[in-house]
N, C-alpha and C positions, 0 to 999 in steps of 0.2 A: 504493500500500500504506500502512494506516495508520500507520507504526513508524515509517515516513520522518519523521511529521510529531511525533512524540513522543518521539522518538532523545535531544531532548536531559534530558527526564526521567527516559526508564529508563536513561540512563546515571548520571545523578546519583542513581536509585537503588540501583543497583548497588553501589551507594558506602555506602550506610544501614546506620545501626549497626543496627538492628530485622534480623533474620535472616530472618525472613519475606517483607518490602519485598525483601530484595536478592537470595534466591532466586528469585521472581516475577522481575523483572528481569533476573537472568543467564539463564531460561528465555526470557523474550520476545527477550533478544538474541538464544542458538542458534539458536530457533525462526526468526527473522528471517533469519541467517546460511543455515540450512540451505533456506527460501523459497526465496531471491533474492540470492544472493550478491553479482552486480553492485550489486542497490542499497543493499544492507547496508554495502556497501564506499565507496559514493560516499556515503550516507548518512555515514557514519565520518568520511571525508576532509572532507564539507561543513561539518562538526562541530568540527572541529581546526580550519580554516582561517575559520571565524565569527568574528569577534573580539569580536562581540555577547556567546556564549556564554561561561558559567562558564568559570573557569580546567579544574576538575574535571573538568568533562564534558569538554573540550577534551582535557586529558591523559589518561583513559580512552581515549578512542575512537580517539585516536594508539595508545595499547598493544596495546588488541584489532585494531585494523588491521596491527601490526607483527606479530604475535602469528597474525594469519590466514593473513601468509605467509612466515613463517620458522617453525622448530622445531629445539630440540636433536638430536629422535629423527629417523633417517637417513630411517626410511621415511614419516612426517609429513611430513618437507620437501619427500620427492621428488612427494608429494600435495600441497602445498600449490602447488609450483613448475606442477606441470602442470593444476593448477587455474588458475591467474592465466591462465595462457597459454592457457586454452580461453578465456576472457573473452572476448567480442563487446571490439575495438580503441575500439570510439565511448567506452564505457563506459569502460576505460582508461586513455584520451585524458583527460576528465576528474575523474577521480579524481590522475590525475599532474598536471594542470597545477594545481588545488587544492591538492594538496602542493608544489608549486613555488612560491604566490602566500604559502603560508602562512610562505614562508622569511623574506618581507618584515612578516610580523605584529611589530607593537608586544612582546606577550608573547614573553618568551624561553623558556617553556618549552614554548608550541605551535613554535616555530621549533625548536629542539632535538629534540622528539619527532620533526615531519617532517622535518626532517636524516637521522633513524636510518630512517624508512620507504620517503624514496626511494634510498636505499642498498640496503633491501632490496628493493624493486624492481629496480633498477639489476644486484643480484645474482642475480636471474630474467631480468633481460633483455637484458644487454649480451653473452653468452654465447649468447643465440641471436639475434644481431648484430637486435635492436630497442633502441627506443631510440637512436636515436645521435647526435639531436642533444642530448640530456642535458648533457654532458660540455661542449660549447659554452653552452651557454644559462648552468650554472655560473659557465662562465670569465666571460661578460662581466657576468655579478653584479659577480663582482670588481671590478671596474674602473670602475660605477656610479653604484652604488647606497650607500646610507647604513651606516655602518658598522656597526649590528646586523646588517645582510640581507648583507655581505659577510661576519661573524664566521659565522653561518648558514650559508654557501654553501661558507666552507671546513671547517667543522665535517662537511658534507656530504660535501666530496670524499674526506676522511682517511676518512670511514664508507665510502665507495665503497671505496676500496683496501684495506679488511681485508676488505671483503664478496666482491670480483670477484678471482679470481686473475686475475696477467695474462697 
């Protein structure tokens, strides 16, 4: 799909002071979103976790990704939860481990974005007992790795624990 390949412009347009450019833009996203949700979503995550890519696009595409599967409104959420979960696992599989790799990004504020995203994953999936080496993989962050990607990884768990009752 073309959008795969130009994700990171129309997100930085999105962003355009011009009202025009960034309608155009939030239209190609939806449009994308409502396509192909799987790739829209690894698109997103491939996005955030680039370190190539803009800071901007980087932190957009972490928001609408948060933003695809959480909502304040009761009955959004409980679509949004049973959407992830129809998701083909391959697809998933890595979209999560690209949020996990980005915990280790140079940028703190892609690392902080995917902190708060696989929390909300965490909070679609640890409840219907997926997931569960999650919670391990964290821990031995800790114990590691350099100390941004361990500030990272507990910034992560503390977002797990508001996110998953236990």
């Amino acid at each position: 799909f073309q959008m795969a390949m130009e994700v990171t412009q129309i997100l930085l347009n999105a962003q355009a002071v011009d009202g025009a450019v960034r309608k155009q833009a939030e239209d190609n996203l939806k449009q994308f979103q409502e396509q192909n949700l799987p790739s829209f979503l690894i698109s997103l995550a491939g996005e955030l976790a680039n370190d190539e890519k803009p800071v901007e696009s980087r932190r957009l595409a972490g928001l609408i990704l948060k933003n695809a599967l959480d909502s304040k409104e009761q009955h959004k959420k409980i679509e949004f939860v049973q959407r992830w979960l129809a998701i083909d696992p391959t697809f998933k599989a890595q979209i999560k481990a690209l949020l996990l790799r980005t915990l280790s990004s140079p940028s703190h504020d892609a690392r902080s974005t995917a902190s708060q995203v696989i929390a909300k994953v965490a909070g679609i999936e640890l409840p219907h007992k997926q997931w569960p080496e999650l919670i391990v993989s964290l821990l031995s962050n800790v114990h590691q790795l350099p100390a941004p990607t361990r500030q990272a990884t507990l910034e992560t768990l503390g977002y797990i624990c508001e996110e998953v009752s236990p």
